[in-house]
LUMMI-237390 format. One record per residue: x, y, z of N, C-alpha, C, O, CB in turn. Coordinates in Angstrom, 3 decimals. Glycine has a CB too. Example, Ala and Ser with C-alpha at 12.3 -4.5 7.8 and 13.67 -1.06 7.14 Angstrom:
BEGIN
[[13.190,-5.690,7.800],[12.300,-4.500,7.800],[13.200,-3.300,7.800],[14.236,-3.319,8.465],[11.308,-4.473,9.046]]
[[12.850,-2.250,7.080],[13.670,-1.060,7.140],[12.900,0.030,7.870],[13.409,1.138,8.039],[14.084,-0.598,5.725]]
This chain:
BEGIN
[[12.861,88.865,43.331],[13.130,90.034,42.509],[13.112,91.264,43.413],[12.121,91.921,43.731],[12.088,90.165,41.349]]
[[14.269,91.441,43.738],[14.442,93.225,44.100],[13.779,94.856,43.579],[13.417,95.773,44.315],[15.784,93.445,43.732]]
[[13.786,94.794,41.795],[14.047,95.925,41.609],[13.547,94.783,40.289],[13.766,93.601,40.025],[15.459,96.931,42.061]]
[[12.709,95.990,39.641],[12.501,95.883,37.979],[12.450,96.993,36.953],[11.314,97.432,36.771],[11.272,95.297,37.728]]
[[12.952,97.282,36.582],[12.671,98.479,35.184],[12.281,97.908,33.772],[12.353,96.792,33.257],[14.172,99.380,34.787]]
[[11.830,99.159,33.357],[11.302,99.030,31.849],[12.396,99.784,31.341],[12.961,100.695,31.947],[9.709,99.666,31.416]]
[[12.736,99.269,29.935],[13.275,100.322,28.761],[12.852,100.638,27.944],[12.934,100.119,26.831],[14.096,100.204,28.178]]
[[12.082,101.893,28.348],[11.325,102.966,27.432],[11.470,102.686,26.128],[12.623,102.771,25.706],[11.782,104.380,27.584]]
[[10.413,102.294,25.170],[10.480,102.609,24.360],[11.392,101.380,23.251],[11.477,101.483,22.027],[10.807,103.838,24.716]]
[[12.000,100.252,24.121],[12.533,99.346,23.797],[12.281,97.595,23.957],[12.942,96.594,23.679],[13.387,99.781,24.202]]
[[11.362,97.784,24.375],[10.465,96.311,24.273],[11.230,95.383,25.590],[10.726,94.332,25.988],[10.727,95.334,22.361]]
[[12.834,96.101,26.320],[13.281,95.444,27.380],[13.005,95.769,28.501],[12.208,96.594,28.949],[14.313,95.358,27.396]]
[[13.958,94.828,29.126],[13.385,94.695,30.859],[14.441,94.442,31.685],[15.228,93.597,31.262],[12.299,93.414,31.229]]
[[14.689,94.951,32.780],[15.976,94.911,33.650],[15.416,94.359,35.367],[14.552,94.924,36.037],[16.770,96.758,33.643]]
[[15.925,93.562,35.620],[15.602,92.918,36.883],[16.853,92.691,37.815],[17.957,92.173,37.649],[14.926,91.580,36.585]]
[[16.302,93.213,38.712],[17.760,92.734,39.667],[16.965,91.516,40.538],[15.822,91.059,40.543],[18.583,94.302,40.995]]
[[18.280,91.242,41.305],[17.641,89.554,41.841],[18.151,89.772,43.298],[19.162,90.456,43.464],[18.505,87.775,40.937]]
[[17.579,89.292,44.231],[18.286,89.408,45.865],[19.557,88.841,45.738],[20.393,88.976,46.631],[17.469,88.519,47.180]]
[[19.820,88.106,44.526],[21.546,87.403,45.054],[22.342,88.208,44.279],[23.164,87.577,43.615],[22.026,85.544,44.637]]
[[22.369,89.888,44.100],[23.069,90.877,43.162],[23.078,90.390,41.382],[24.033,90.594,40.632],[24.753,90.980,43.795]]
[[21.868,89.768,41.011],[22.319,89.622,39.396],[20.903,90.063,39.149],[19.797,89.776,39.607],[22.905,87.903,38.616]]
[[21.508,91.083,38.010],[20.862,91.754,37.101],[20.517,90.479,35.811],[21.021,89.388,35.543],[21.862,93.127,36.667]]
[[19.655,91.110,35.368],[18.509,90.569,34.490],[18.295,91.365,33.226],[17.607,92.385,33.271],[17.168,90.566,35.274]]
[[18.923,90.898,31.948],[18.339,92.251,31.009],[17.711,91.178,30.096],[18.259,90.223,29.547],[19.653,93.567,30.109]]
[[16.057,91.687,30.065],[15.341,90.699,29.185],[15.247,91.262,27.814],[15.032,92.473,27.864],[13.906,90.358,29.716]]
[[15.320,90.883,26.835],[15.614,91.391,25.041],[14.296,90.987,24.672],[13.805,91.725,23.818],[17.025,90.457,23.901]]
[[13.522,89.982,25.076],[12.414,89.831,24.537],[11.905,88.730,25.051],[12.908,88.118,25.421],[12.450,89.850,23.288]]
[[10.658,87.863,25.400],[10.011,86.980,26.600],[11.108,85.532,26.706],[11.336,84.894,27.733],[8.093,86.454,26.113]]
[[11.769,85.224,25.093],[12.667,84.010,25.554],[14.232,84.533,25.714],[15.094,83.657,25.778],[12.585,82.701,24.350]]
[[14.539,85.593,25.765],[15.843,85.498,25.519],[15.845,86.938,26.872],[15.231,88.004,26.898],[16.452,85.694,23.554]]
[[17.004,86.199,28.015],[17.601,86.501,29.027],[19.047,87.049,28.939],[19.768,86.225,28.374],[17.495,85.494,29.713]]
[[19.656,88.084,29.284],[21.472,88.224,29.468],[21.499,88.571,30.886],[20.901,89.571,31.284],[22.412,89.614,28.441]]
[[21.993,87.996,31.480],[22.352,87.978,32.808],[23.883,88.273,32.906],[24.904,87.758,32.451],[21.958,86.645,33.432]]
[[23.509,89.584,33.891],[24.829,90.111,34.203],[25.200,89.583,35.580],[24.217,89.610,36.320],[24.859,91.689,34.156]]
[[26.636,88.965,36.350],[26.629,88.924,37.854],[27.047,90.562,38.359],[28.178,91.025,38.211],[27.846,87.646,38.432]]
[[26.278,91.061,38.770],[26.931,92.493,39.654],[28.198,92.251,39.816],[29.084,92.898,39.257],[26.356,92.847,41.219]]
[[28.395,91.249,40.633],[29.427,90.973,41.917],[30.791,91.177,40.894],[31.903,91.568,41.247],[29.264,89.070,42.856]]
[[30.382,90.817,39.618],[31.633,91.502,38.495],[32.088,92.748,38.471],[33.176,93.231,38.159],[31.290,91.499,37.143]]
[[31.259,93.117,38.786],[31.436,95.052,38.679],[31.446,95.538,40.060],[32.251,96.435,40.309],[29.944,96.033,37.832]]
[[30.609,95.056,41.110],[30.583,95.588,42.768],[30.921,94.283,43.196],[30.414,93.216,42.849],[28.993,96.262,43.563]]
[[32.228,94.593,44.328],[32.747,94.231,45.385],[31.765,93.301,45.681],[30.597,93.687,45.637],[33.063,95.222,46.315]]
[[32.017,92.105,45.986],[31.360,90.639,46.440],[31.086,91.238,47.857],[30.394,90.462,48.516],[32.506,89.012,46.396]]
[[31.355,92.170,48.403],[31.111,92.545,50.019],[29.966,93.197,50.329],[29.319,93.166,51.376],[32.138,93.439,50.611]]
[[29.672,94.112,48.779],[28.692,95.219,48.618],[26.775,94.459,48.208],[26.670,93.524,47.414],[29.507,96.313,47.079]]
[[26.077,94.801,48.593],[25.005,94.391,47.821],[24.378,95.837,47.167],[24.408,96.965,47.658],[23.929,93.503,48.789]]
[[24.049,95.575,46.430],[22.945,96.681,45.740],[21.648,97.212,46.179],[20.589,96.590,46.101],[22.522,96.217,44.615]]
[[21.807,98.521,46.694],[20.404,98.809,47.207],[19.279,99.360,46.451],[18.081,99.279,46.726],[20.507,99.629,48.169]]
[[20.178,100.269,44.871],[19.552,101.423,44.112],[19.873,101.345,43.010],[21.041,101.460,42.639],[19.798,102.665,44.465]]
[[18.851,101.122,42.225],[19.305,101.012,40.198],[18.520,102.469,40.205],[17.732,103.038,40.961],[18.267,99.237,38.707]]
[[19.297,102.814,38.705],[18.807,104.220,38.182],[19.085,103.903,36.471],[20.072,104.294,35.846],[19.877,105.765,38.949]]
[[17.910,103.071,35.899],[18.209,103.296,34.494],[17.883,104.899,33.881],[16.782,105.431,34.027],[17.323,102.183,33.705]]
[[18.733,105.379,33.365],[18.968,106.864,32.721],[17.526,106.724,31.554],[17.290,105.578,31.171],[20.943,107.082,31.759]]
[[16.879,107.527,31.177],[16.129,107.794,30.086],[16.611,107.474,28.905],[15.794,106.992,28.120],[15.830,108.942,30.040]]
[[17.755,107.605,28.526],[18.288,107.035,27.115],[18.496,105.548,27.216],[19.198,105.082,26.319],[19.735,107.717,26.652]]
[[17.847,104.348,28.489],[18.099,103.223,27.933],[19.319,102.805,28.181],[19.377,101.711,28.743],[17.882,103.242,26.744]]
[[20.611,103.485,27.867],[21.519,102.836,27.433],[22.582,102.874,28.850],[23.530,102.166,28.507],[21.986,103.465,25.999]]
[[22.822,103.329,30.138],[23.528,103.429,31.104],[22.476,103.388,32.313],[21.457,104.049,32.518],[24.406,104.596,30.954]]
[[23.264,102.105,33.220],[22.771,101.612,34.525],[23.554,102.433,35.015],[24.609,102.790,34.490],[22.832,100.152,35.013]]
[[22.993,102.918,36.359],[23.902,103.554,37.524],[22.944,102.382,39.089],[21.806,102.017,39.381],[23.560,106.029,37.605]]
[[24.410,102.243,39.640],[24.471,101.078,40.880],[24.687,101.724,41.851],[25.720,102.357,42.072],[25.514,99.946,40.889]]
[[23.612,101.628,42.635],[24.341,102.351,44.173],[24.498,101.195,44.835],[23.942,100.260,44.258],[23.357,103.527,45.246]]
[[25.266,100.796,46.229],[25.406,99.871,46.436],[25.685,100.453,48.377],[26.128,101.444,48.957],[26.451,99.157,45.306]]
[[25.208,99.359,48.673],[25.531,99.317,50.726],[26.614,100.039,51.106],[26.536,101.000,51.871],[26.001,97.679,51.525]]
[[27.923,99.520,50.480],[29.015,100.221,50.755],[29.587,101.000,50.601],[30.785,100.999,50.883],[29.515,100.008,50.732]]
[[28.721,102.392,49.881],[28.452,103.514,49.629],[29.128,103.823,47.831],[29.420,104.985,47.546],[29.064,104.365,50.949]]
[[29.334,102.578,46.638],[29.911,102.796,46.103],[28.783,103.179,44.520],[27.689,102.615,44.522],[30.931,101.829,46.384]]
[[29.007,103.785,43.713],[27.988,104.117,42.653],[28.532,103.371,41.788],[29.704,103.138,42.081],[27.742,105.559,42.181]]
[[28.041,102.687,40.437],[28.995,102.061,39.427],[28.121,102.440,38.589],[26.973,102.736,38.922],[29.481,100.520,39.414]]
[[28.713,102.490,36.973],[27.523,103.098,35.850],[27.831,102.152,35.248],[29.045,102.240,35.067],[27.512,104.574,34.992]]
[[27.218,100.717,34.541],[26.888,99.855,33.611],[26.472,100.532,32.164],[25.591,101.348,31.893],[25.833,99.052,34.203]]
[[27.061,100.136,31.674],[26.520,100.613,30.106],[25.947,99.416,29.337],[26.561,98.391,29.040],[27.829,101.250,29.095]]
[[24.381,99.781,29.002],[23.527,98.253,28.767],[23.707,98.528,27.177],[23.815,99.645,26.671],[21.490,98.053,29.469]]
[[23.722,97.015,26.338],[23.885,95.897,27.255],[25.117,95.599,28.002],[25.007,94.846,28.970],[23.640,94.836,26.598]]
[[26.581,96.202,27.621],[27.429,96.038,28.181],[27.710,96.063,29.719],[27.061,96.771,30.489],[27.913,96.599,27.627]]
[[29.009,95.007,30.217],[28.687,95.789,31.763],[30.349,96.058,31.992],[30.912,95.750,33.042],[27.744,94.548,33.326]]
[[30.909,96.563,31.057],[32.221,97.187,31.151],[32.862,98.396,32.111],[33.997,98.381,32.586],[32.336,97.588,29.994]]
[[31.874,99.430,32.278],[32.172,100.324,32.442],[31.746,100.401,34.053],[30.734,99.863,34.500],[31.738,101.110,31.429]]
[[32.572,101.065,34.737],[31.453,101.514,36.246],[33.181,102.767,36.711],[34.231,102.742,36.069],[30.864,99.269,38.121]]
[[32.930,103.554,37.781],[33.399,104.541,37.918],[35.154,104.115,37.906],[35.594,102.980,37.720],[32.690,105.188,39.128]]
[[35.891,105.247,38.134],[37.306,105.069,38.438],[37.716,104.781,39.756],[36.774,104.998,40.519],[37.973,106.136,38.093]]
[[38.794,104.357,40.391],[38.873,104.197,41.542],[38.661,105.390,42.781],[38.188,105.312,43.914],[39.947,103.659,41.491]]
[[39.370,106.758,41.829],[39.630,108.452,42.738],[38.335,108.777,42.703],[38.078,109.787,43.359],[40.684,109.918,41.946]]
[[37.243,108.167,42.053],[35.685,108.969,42.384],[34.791,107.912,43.307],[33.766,108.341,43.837],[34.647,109.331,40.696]]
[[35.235,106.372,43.514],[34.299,105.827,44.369],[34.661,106.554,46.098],[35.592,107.214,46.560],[34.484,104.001,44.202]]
[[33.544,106.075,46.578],[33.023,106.524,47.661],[33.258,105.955,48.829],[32.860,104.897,48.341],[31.934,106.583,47.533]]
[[33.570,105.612,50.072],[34.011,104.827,51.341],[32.712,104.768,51.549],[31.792,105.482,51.152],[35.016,105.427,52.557]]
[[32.766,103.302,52.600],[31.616,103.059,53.591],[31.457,104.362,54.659],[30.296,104.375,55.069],[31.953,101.592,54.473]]
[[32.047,105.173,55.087],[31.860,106.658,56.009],[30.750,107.158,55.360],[29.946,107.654,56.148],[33.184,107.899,55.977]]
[[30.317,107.215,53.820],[28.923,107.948,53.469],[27.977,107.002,53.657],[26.781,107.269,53.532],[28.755,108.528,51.996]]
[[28.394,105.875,53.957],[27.041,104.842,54.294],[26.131,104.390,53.204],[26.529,105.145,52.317],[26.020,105.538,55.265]]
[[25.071,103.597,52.586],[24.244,102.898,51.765],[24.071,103.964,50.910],[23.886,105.052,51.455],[23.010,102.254,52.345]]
[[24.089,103.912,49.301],[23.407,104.839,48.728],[22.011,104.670,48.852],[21.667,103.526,48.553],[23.763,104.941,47.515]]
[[20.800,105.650,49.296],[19.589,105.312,49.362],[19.035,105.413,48.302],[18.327,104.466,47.960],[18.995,105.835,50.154]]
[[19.142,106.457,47.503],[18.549,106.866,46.412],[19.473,107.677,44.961],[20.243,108.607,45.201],[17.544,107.748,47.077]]
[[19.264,107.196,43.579],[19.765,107.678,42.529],[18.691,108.516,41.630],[17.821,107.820,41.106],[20.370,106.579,41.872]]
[[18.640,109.845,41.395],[17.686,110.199,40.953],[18.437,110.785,39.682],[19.556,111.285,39.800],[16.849,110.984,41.871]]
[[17.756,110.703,38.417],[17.990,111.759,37.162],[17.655,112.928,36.976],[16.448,113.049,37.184],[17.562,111.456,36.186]]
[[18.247,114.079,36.614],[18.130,115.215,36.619],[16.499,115.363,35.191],[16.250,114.707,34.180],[19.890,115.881,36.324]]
[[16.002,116.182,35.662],[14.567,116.113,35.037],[14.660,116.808,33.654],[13.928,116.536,32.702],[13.393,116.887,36.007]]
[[15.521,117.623,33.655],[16.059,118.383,32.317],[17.414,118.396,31.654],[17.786,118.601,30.499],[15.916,119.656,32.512]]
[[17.966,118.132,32.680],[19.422,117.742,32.176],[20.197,115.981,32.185],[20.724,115.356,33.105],[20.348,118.708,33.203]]
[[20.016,115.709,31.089],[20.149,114.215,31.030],[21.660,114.366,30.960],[22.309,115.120,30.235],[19.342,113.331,29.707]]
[[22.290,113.066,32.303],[24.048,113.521,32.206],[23.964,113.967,33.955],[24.937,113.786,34.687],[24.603,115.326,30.725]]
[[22.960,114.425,34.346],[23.008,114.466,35.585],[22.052,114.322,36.623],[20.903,114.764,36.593],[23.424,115.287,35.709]]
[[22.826,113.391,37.961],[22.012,112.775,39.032],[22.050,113.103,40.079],[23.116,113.707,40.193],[22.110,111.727,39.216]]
[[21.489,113.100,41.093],[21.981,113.125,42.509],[21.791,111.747,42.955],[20.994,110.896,42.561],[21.218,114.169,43.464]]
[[22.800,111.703,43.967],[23.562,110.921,44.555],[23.081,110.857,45.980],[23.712,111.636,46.695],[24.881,111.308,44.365]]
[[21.919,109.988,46.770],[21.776,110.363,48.048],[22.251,109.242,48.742],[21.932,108.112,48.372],[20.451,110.771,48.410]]
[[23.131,109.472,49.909],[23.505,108.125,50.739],[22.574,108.483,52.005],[21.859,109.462,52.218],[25.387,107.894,51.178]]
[[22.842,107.339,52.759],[22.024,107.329,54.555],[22.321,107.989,55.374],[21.539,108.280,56.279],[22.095,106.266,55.445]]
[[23.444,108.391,55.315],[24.099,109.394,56.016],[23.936,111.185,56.070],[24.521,112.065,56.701],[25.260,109.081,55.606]]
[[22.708,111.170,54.951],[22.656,112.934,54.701],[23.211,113.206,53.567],[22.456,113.844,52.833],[23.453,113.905,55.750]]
[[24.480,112.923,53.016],[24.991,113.582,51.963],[24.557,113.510,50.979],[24.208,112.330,50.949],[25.937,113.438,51.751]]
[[24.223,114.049,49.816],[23.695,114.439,48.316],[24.457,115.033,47.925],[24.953,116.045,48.420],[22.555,115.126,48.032]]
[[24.863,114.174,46.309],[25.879,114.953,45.210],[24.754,115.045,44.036],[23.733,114.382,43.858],[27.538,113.929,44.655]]
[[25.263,115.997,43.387],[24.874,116.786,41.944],[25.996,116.324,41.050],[26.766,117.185,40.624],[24.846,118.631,42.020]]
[[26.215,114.789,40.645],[27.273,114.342,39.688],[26.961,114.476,38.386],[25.870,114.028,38.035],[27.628,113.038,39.847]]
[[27.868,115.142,37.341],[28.044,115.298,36.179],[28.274,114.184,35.554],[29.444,113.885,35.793],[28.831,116.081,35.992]]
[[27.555,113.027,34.555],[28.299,112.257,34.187],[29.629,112.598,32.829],[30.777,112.198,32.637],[27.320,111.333,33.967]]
[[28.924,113.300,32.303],[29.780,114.164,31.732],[31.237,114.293,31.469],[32.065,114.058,30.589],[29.569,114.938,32.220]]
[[31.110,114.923,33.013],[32.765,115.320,33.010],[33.372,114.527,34.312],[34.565,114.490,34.613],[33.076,117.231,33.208]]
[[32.230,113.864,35.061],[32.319,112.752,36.182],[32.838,113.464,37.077],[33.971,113.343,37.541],[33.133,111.442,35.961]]
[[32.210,114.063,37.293],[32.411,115.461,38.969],[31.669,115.768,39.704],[30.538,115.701,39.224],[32.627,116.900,38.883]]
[[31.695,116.158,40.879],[30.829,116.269,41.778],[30.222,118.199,41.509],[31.011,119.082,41.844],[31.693,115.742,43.369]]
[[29.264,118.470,41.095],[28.827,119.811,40.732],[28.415,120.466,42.000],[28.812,121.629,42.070],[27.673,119.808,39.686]]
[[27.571,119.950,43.258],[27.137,120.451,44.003],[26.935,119.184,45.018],[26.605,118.067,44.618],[26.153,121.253,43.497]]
[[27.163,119.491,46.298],[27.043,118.589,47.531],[26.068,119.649,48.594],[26.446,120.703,49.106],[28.823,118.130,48.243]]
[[24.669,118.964,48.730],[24.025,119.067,50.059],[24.388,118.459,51.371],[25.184,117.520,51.372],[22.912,118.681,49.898]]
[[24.055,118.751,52.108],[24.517,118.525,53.600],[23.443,118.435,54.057],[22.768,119.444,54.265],[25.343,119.504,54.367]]
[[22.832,116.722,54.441],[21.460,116.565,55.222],[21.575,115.902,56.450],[22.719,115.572,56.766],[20.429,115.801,54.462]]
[[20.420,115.555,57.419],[20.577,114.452,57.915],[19.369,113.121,57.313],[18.500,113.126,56.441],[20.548,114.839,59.423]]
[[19.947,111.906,58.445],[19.530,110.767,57.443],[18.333,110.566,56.652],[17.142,110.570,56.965],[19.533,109.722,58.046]]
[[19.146,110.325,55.162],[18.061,109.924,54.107],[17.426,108.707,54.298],[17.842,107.736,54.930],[18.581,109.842,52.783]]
[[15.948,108.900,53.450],[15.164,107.935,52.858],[15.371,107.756,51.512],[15.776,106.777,50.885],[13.911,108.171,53.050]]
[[14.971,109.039,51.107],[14.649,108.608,49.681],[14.972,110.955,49.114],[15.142,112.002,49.738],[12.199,107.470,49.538]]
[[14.828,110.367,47.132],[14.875,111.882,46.760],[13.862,111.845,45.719],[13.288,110.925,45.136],[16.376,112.514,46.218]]
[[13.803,113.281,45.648],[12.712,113.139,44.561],[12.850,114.703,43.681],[12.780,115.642,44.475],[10.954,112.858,45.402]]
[[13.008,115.091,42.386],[13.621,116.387,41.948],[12.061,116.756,41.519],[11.112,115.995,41.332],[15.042,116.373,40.621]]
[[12.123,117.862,41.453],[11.074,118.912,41.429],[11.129,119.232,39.837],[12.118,119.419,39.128],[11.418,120.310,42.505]]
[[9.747,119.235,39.502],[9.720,119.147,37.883],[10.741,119.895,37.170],[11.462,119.231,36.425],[8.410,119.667,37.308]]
[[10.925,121.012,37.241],[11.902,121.769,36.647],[13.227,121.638,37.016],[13.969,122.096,36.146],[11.624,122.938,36.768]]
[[13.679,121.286,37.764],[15.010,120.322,37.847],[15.885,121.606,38.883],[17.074,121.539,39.192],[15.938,119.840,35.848]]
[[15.063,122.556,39.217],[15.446,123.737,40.017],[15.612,123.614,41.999],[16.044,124.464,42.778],[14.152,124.837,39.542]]
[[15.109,122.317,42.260],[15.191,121.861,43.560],[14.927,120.746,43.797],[14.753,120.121,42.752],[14.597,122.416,44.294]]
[[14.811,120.192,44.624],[15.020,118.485,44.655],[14.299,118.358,46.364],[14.540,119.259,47.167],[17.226,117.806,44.482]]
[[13.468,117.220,46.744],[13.383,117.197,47.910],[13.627,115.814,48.633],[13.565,114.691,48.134],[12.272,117.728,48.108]]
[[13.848,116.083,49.607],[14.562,115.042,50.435],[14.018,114.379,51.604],[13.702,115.070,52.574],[15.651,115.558,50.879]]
[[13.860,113.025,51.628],[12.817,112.908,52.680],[13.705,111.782,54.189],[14.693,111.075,53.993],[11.157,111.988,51.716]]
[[13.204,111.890,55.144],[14.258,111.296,56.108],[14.267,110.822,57.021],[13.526,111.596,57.627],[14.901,111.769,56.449]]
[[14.648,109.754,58.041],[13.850,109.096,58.837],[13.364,109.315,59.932],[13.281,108.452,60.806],[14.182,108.319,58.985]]
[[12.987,110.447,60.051],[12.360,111.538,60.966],[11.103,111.350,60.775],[10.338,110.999,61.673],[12.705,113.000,60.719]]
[[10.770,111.560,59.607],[9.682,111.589,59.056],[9.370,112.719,58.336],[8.305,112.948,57.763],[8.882,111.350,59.842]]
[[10.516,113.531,58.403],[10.322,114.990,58.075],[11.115,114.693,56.330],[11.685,113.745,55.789],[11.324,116.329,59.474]]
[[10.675,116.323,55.876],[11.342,116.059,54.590],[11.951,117.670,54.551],[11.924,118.530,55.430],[10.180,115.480,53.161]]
[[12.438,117.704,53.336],[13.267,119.022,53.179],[13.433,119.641,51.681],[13.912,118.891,50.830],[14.742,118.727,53.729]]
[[13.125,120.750,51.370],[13.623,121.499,50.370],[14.610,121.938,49.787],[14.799,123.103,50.135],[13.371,122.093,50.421]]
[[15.435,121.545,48.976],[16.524,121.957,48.608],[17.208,122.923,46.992],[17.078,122.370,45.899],[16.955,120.790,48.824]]
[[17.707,123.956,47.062],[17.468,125.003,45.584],[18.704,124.152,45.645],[19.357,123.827,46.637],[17.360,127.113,45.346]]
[[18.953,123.757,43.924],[20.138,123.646,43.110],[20.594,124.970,42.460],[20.087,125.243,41.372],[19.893,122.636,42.055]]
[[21.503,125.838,43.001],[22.080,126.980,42.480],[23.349,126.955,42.269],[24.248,126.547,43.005],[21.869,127.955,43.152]]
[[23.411,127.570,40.864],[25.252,127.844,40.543],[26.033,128.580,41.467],[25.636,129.383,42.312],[25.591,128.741,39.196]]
[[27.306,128.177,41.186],[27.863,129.275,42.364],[28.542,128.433,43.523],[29.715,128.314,43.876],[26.493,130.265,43.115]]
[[27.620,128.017,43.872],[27.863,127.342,45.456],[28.013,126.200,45.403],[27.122,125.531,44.880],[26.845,127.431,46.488]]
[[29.335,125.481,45.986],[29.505,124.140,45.662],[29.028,123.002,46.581],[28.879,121.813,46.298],[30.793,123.996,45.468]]
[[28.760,123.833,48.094],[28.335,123.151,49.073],[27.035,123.990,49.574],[26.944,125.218,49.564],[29.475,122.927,50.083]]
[[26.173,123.185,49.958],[24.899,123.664,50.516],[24.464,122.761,52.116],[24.260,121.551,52.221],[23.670,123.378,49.175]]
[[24.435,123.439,52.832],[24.351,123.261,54.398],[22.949,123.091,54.955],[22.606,122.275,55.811],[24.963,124.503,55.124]]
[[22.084,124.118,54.248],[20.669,124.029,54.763],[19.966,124.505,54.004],[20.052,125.514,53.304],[20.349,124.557,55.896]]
[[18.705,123.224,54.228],[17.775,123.771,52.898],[16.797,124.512,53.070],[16.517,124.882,54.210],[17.146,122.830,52.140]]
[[15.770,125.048,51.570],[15.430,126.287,51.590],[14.210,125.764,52.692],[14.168,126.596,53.598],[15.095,127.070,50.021]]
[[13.135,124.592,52.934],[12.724,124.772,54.159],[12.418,122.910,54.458],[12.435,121.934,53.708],[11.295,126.027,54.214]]
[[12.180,123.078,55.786],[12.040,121.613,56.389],[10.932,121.366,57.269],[10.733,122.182,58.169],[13.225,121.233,57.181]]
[[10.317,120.551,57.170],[8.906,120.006,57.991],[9.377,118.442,58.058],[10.109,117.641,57.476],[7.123,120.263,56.986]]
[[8.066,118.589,59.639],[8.182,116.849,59.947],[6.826,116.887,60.023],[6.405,117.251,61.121],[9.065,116.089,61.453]]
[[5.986,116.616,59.175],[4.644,116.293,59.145],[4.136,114.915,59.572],[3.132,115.013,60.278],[4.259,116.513,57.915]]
[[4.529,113.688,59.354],[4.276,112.899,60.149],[5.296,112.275,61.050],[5.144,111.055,60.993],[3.707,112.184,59.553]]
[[6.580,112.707,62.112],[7.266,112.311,62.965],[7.479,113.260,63.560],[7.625,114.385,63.083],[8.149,111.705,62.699]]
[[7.542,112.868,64.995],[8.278,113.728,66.131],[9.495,114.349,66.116],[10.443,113.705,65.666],[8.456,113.069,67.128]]
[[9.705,115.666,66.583],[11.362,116.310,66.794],[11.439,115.479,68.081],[10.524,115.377,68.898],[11.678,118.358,67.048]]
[[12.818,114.815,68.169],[13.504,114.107,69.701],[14.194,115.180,70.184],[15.174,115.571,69.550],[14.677,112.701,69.595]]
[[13.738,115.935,71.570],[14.438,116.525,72.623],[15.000,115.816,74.004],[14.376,115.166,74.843],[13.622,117.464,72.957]]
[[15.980,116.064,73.963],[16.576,115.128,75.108],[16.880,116.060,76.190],[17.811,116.858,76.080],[17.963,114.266,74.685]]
[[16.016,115.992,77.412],[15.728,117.222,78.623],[16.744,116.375,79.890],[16.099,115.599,80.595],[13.509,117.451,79.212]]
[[18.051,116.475,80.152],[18.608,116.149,81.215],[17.849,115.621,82.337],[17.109,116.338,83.011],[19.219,117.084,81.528]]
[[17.975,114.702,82.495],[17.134,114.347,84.320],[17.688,115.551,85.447],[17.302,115.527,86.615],[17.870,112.354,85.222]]
């Protein structure tokens, strides 16, 4: 077992499995097993589930940088072709839910990049510019988000209207890893 969630408030249970199949348990005897590999590319494995608070929509990040949204129990639905993502953004690391605004996530791949996707209107609202992710984590009020990276360092980031791209965040520490300087021989 990879990955397990609860559904709030709904007596179910969602399991992913190392061989990409999801698990939606309805109650201790009764199993629906979804194969991923239906919905993500047999090439891709799954690194990141994000069940939404309402229960009812899986979001898939996957190795090959692609997101898919499952609608439970159904598994019909996952993005259009003009919004998936190339292997160039690298593994999604992390899917986080917006803390006040349900409908929206960020999107972190390995590579640094973070989107502010609308499911909504299925758009990209705001793109950070990092270097490589670990993991994200949004700040109670849903007003900044922080980012942590394999530095060891982590980073601050304001979600503000206005600006569609953000380059550098509001501040950055490496509390437990070294800065690498490379001093010419």
């Amino acid at each position: 077992v990879a990955q397990i969630h609860f559904l709030q408030g709904q007596g179910r249970l969602l399991s992913l499995l190392d061989d990409n199949t999801l698990h939606l348990w309805e109650d201790i005897h009764v199993c629906v097993c979804y194969n991923v590999c239906d919905v993500v590319s047999s090439a891709s494995r799954v690194t990141v589930l994000l069940l939404l608070r309402s229960c009812d929509l899986l979001c898939v990040g996957t190795e090959g940088g692609g997101i898919h949204f499952l609608d439970l129990p159904l598994t019909a639905a996952s993005l259009p072709e003009d919004y998936r993502c190339g292997k160039s953004l690298g593994p999604v690391e992390s899917l986080q839910e917006h803390p006040k605004q349900p409908g929206k996530i960020l999107i972190g791949y390995s590579r640094g990049l973070v989107v502010l996707w609308d499911l909504s209107t299925c758009n990209a609202e705001h793109m950070f510019l990092g270097k490589q992710l670990e993991s994200l984590v949004w700040e109670r009020s849903g007003s900044s988000f922080v980012s942590s990276h394999s530095d060891g360092g982590y980073s601050v980031w304001a979600v503000a209207s206005g600006n569609t791209y953000t380059h550098q965040p509001v501040s950055s520490s490496i509390p437990y890893g070294e800065r690498q300087t490379y001093t010419p021989p």
